[in-house]
C-alpha positions, 0 to 999 in steps of 0.5 A: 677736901679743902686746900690749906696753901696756894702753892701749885703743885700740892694740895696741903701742907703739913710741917712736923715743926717751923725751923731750919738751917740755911744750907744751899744758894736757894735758901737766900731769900727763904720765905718760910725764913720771912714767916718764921721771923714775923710769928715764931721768932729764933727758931731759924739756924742751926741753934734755933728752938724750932716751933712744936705742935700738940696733937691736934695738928698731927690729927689734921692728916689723918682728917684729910686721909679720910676725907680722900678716901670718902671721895675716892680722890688722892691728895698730895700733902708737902712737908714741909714748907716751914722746915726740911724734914732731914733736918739733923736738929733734936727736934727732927730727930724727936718727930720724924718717927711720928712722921713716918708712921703717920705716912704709912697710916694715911695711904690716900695721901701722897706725902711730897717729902722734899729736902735740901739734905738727899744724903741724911735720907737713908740714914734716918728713914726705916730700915723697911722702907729701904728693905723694899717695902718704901711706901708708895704714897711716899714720893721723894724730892730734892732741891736742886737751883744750879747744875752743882747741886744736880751734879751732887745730889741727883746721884744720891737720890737715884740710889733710894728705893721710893715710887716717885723720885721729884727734883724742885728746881725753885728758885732756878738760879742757872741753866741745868742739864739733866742730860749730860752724864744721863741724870734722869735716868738709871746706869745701863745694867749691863755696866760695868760688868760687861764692857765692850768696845765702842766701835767708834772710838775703841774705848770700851764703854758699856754694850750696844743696848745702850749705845755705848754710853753706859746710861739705861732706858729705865727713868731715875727722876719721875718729876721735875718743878721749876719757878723763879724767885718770888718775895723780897731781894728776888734773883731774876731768872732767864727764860731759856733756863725753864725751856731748857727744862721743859724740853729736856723733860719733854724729850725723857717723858718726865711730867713737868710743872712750871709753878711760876715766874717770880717777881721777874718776868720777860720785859722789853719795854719798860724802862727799868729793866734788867739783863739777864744772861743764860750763864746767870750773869746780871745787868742793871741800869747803869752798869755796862755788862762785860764785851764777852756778853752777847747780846743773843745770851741776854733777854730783859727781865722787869721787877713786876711782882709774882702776881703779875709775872705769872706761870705761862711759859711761852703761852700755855700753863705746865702742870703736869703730875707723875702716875704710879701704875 
């Protein structure tokens, strides 16, 4: 089985159709924008054409699920880098049908089906894949850049029945805790129903199985990416916001894939450098930062390119997969 991209955490890519709709911080700098714009221009926006495919490309899966089943070697496939499939333009609503039975028709293939719009899912997968029958070999992911977007989406994707639930924070734009309010986990089944006294406080918050906190035992999120920005007017991103992540899914024992540094990497010397605070804020050359930055909340960052910047977190690569049963 042959790649058909470089991205670290799938093996192929596969777009229904080019095109899409700017809708989050983290659609700044869009790449696949960048591409659109060279090979299938107007196809970007909300009243863009979007780019079609005949049949030879939607055959490229089911080649690739044969091939896997030959080797007897699963293949993860994105869709899609050129678009989100949860789109509500014409064109997602004419393909993604073809989509889906083309998932459930390739099960040596586990579909990453990642999306920046968590709360068109439900309305627009099949009614059977809600109804307890979600294929397993398709995984569901959100975009998530900022603690306001894992704060309002994270809850949505809990709520949805697929065998692995991921969240891609790229590009990271801040710090994120996954474990305030227990985002990485399902409520206490004991909660609301049956609240007790907190023996602490005398609030009554859940039961003792859960130590008060109202937050289970039972994983909601299976997966995390992260990576900073890469390609033109790249945001830099803070190392201790990707540690953060790495030990926040070290301590849940969800696997955690750090896929790279952007074109920004941790620099003390050189010469032209950035200041980078934890709380996101921005120093160039020239520019004095605000007296209420510390100096133990800031670390410099040096425009090196993403080739050179790489994927080693505090030395060693992070690329851990989930595991279905």
């Amino acid at each position: 089985m042959t790649a058909n991209t470089t991205i670290e955490w799938t093996d192929a890519t596969f777009n229904p159709w080019w095109g899409c709709t700017k809708i989050s911080p983290g659609c700044d700098h869009c790449y696949a924008e960048g591409i659109a714009t060279r090979f299938a221009p107007g196809i970007w926006g909300a009243h863009g054409d979007r780019r079609e495919f005949g049949d030879n490309h939607w055959r490229r899966p089911e080649n690739w699920n044969r091939a896997a089943e030959r080797a007897g070697v699963r293949m993860h496939v994105f869709v899609a880098s050129m678009a989100d499939w949860a789109d509500n333009h014409a064109i997602a609503k004419k393909y993604r049908p073809r989509l889906f039975r083309l998932i459930e028709d390739t099960p040596w293939l586990d579909w990453q089906m990642l999306t920046k719009r968590v709360g068109n899912v439900e309305g627009m997968v099949p009614e059977h894949w809600l109804a307890g029958r979600w294929p397993n070999n398709a995984w569901l992911g959100i975009s998530v850049v900022n603690q306001e977007e894992a704060d309002r989406d994270i809850p949505k994707l809990r709520r949805l029945p697929a065998p692995v639930r991921f969240l891609s924070c790229e590009p990271l734009l801040g710090p994120i805790d996954f474990e305030q309010d227990g985002l990485f986990h399902f409520r206490c089944p004991n909660e609301p129903e049956f609240p007790v006294m907190d023996p602490t406080t005398g609030v009554y918050e859940c039961c003792n199985e859960c130590d008060y906190t109202g937050i289970g035992s039972e994983l909601a999120i299976h997966w995390v990416i992260a990576g900073g920005e890469s390609g033109r007017a790249a945001r830099p991103m803070h190392p201790d916001w990707a540690r953060s992540l790495r030990d926040q899914c070290s301590r849940a024992s969800v696997p955690f894939l750090f896929k790279q540094w952007g074109e920004f990497a941790p620099n003390e010397t050189s010469e032209d450098h950035i200041l980078v605070y934890r709380d996101g804020y921005v120093s160039y050359p020239g520019f004095c930062a605000p007296s209420y930055k510390s100096d133990t909340s800031r670390t410099a960052m040096a425009l090196v390119g993403k080739r050179a910047a790489g994927r080693l977190l505090d030395g060693r690569e992070h690329n851990e997969f989930p595991v279905l049963p």
